[in-house]
C-alpha positions in Angstrom: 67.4 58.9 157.8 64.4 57.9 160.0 61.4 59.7 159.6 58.0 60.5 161.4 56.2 59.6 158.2 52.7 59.9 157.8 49.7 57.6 158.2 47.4 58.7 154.7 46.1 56.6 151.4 49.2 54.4 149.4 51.4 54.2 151.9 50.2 50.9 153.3 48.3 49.7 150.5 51.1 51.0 147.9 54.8 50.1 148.9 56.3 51.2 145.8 54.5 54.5 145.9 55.8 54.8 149.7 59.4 53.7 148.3 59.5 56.9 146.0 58.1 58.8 148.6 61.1 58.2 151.0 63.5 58.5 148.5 62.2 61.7 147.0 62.7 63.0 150.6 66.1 61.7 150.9 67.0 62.9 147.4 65.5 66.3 147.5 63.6 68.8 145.3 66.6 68.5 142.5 65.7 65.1 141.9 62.1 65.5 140.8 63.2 66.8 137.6 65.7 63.9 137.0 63.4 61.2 138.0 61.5 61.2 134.5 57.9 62.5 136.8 58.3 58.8 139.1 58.2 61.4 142.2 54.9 63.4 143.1 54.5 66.7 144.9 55.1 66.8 148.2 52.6 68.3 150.5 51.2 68.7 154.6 54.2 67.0 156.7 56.0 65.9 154.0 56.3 69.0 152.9 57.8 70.1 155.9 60.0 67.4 156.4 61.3 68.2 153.1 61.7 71.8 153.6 64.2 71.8 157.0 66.2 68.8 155.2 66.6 71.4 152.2 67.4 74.0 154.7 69.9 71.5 156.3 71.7 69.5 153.6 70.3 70.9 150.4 72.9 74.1 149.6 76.4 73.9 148.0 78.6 75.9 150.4 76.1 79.0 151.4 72.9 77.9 152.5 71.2 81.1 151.6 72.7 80.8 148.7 69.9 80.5 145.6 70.6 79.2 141.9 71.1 76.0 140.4 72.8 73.5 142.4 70.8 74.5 145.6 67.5 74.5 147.5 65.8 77.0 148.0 65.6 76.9 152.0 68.1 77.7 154.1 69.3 78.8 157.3 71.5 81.8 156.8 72.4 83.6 159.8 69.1 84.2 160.9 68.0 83.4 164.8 64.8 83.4 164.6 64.5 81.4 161.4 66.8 78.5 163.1 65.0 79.0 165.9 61.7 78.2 163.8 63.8 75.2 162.3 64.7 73.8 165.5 61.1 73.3 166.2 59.9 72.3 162.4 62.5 69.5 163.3 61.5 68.0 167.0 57.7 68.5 165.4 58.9 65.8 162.5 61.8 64.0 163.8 62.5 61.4 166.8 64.9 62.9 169.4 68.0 60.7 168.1 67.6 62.5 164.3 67.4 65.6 165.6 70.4 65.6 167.9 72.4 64.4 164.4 70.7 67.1 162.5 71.6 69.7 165.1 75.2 68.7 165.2 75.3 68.5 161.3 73.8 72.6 161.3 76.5 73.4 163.7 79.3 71.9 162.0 78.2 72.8 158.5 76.3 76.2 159.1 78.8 77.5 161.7 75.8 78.0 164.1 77.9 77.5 167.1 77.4 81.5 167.5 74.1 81.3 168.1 74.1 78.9 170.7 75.3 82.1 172.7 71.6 83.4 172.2 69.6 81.8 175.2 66.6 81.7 173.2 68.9 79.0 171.1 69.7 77.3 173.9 66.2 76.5 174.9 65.0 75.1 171.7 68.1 72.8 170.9 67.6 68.9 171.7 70.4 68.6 174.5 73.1 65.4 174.4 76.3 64.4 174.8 77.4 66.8 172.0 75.8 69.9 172.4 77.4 70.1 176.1 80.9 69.6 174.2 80.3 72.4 171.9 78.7 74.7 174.6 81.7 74.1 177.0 84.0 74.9 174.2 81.9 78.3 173.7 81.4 79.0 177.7 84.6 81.7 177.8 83.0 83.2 174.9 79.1 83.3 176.4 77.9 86.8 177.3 76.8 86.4 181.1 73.0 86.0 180.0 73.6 82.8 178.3 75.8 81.4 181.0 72.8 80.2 183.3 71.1 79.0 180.5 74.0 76.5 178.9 74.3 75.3 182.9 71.0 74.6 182.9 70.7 72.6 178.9 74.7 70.6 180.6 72.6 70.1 184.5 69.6 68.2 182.5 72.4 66.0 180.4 74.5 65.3 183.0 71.3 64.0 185.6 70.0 62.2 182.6 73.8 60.2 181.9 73.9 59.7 186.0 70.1 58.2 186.0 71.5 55.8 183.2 74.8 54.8 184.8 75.2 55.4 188.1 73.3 52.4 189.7 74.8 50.0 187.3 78.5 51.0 188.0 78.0 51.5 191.9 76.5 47.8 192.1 79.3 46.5 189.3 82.5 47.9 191.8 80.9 47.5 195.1 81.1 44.2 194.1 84.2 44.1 192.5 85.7 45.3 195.7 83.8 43.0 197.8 85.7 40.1 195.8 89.1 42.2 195.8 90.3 40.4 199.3 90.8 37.0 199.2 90.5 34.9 202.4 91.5 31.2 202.8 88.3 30.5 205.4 85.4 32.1 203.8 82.1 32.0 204.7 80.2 29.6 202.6 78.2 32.1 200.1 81.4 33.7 200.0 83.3 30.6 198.1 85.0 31.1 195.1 84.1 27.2 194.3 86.3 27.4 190.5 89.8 28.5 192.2 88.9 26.1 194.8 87.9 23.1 192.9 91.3 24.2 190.6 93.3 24.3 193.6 92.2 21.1 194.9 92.6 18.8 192.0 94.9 16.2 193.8 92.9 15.4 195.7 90.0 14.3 193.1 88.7 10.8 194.2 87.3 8.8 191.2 85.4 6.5 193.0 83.2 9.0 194.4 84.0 11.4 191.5 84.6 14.4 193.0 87.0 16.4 195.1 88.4 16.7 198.2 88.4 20.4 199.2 91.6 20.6 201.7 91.9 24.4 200.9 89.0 26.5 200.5 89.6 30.0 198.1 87.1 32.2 198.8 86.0 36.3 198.7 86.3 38.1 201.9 84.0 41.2 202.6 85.7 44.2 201.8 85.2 46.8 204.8 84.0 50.5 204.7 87.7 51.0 205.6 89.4 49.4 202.9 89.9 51.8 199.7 91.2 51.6 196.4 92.1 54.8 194.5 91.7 56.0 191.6 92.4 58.5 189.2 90.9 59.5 186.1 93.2 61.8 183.9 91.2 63.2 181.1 92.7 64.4 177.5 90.3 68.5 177.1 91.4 68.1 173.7 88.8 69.1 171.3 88.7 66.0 170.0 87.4 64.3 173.3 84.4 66.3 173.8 81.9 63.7 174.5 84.9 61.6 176.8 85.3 64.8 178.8 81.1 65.0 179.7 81.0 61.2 180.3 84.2 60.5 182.3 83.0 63.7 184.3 79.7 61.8 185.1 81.7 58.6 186.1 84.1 60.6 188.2 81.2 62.1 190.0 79.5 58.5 191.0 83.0 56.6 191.9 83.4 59.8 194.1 80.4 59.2 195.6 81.2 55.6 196.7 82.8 55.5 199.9 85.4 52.5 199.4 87.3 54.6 196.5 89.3 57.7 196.8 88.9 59.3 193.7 91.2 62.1 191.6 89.9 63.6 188.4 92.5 65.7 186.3 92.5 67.0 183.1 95.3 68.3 181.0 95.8 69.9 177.8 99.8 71.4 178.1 99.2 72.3 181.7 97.4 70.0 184.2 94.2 70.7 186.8 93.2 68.8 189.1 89.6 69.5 190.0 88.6 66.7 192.5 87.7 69.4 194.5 84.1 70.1 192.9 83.6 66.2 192.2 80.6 66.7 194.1 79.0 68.2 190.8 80.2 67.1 187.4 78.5 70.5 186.0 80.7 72.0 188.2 83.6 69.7 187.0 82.6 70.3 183.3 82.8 74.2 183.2 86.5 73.7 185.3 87.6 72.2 181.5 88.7 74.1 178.4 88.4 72.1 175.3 90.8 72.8 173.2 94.8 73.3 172.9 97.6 71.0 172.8 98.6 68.1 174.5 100.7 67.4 177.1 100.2 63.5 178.5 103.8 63.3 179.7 103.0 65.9 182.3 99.9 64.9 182.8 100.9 61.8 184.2 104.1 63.4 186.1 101.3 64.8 188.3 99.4 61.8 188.7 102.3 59.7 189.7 103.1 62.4 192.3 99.6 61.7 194.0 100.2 58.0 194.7 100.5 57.0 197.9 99.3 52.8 197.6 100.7 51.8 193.9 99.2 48.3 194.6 96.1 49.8 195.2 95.6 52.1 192.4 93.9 52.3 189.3 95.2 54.8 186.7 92.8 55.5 184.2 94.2 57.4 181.2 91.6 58.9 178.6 93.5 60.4 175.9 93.8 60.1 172.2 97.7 59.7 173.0 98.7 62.3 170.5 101.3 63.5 172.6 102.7 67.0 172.2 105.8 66.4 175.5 108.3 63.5 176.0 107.1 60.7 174.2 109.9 58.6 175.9 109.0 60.1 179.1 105.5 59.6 178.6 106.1 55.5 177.7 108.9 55.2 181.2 106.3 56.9 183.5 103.5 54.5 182.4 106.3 51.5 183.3 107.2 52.8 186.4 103.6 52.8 187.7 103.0 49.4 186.7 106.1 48.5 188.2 104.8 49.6 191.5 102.0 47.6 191.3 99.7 50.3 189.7 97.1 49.2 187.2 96.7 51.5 184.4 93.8 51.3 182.0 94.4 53.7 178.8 91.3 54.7 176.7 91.4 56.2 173.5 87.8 57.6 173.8 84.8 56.8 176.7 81.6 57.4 174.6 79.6 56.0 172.5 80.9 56.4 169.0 83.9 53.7 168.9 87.7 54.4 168.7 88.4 58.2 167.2 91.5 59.1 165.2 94.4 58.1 167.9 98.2 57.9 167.6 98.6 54.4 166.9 102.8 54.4 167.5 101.9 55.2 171.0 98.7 53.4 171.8 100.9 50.2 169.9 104.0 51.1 172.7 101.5 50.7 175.5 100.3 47.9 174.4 103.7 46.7 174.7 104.0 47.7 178.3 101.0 45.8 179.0 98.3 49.0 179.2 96.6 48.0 175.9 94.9 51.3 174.4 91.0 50.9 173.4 88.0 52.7 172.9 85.1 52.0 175.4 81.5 52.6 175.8 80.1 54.6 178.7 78.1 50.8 179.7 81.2 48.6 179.0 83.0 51.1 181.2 81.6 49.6 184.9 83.0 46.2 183.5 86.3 47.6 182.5 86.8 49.5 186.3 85.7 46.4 188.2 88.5 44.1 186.4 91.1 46.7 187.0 89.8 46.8 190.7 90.4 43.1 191.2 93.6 42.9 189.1 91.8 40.4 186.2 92.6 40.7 182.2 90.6 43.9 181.4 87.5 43.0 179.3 89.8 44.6 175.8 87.7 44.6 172.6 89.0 43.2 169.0 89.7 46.3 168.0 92.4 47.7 170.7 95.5 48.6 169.4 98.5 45.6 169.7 101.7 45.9 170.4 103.5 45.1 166.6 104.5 41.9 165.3 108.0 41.1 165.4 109.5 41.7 161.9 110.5 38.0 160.0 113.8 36.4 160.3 
């Protein structure tokens, strides 16, 4: 774990002494005693350091608890002392350690509770996964915490959109710029490989080069033209972070005036809440994380809502543990590309890689030509813009395959 570490005599001049040092604070107090005297005191910001670690990671099951086997910090139940911790950590730790130290207190301290306190709110380092957990609590917030867990999701959400939204509005505009393709283009507008490809006959070696008969070229899509799209979010618990980011991304594609764009999520029943695109905190607190599964539905709807197959991009984000029709689920997804529809499945849109996922299902998708992969929030733009022109989608190594035929 990284460290704010301190600027004092040996730990330049002495890197063995600033070895034991970091180790005794990754260790802990227990392992002075083991370490045959190789660790000194700590003291001043070390000390500290090593106290809200102790009161973090240091206890075996309670962390009050006292006795052997445990530190002697600890969090307990007590607001005001995590509220004291939550500071003693931003004072000592860069921003990315203390988001992962706040989401380890909450899942191993049960301290979601206390993000109902608004006082809590305030001192917590918001990301990605503190909005997960607070929109999984917002049912259960009292109505004086409710303003203050829209205003911790309002300061994420503006932060993801200052980091994405130019990018991805510059990526599609000009993937839909390129999406109509005109045999007389204007010449900034030539797509000189398909034309040099398509005019290979007509190569003349004695002036070594080629004969362009038949220009290919990119015609400039009009305000007029659209492509739609629909984003059909898994609120499984599980897809927490998906949910805030594909929220985000629904917001700015809305925003563009050459897409139509639908945003539904589903658990077992479906909700389609395109109406408050405008504002993905709006969009956020329409979701309730949590409950089963029903992609088989979920997609029923969506297929009900297109009007232009050829010009639609389905984008399913879903860890495909499917608690409907698995057949049904499989012959809806055919049927839409059938039509013409491109569908683009996602096992997860953050920034953490490929969660646990129904690999029977994603591997059946796979086979219908919708391979199932995880995808980061910047690799995202890229993947959109190739389903927008109808190109191979940029897949990583790591998407799920349809299986190998067994051996004769």
């Amino acid at each position: 774990m990284a460290t704010r570490t301190e600027t004092g005599p040996g730990t330049a001049a002495d890197p063995a002494a600033e070895r034991l040092r970091r180790w005794r604070l990754v260790l802990g107090a227990d392992s002075a005693a083991g370490a045959g005297g190789g660790f000194t005191a700590l003291s001043g910001a070390d000390g500290a350091m090593d106290r809200a670690l102790e009161a973090l990671y240091g206890g075996q099951g309670d962390p009050g608890a006292q006795g052997p086997g445990s530190r002697e910090a600890g969090l307990g139940g007590s607001a005001p002392r995590v509220a004291r911790w939550l500071g003693d950590i931003r004072t000592y730790f860069p921003a990315s350690v203390v988001q992962v130290m706040q989401r380890d207190a909450i899942d191993r301290l049960g301290l979601a509770a206390l993000l109902l306190e608004p006082e809590m709110l305030e001192a917590v380092e918001a990301d990605v996964h503190l909005v997960g957990t607070l929109l999984s609590l917002h049912k259960a917030m009292p109505e004086t915490t409710k303003e203050t867990a829209r205003a911790v999701v309002r300061k994420v959400v503006e932060d993801l959109e200052k980091r994405l939204a130019t990018r991805t509005r510059a990526t599609l505009t000009g993937a839909l710029d390129r999406s109509a393709r005109v045999t007389r283009p204007r010449h900034r507008d030539i797509d000189w490989d398909r034309t040099i490809r398509a005019n290979l006959k007509n190569y003349l070696p004695e002036y070594r080069t080629v004969v362009p008969e038949r220009l290919i070229g990119y015609g400039r899509a009009a305000r007029s033209v659209k492509k739609d799209v629909i984003l059909c979010i898994d609120q499984s618990g599980s897809m927490a972070a998906s949910v805030v980011y594909a929220s985000v991304f629904g917001a700015v594609l809305a925003s563009m005036r050459s897409l139509d764009t639908r945003l539904v999520v589903f658990d077992t029943s479906v909700v389609d809440l395109t109406d408050q695109l405008s504002d993905p905190v709006d969009v956020l607190f329409g979701t309730q994380l949590g409950g089963g599964t029903d992609i088989n539905r979920a997609l029923a709807y969506c297929q009900s809502r297109i009007t232009r197959p050829a010009e639609t991009v389905v984008v399913l984000i879903s860890d495909l543990y499917e608690g409907g029709i698995r057949d049904g689920m499989l012959k809806r997804v055919a049927a839409m590309k059938a039509g013409g529809v491109q569908f683009v499945t996602l096992l997860a849109l953050s920034d953490e890689g490929a969660p646990a996922y129904d690999r029977e299902h994603a591997a059946a998708l796979a086979a219908l030509g919708a391979p199932a992969f995880a995808c980061t929030p910047d690799l995202f733009p890229e993947v959109m813009a190739a389903a927008l022109e109808k190109r191979p989608l940029p897949v990583p190594d790591t998407a799920a395959r349809p299986a190998a035929a067994p051996s004769p």
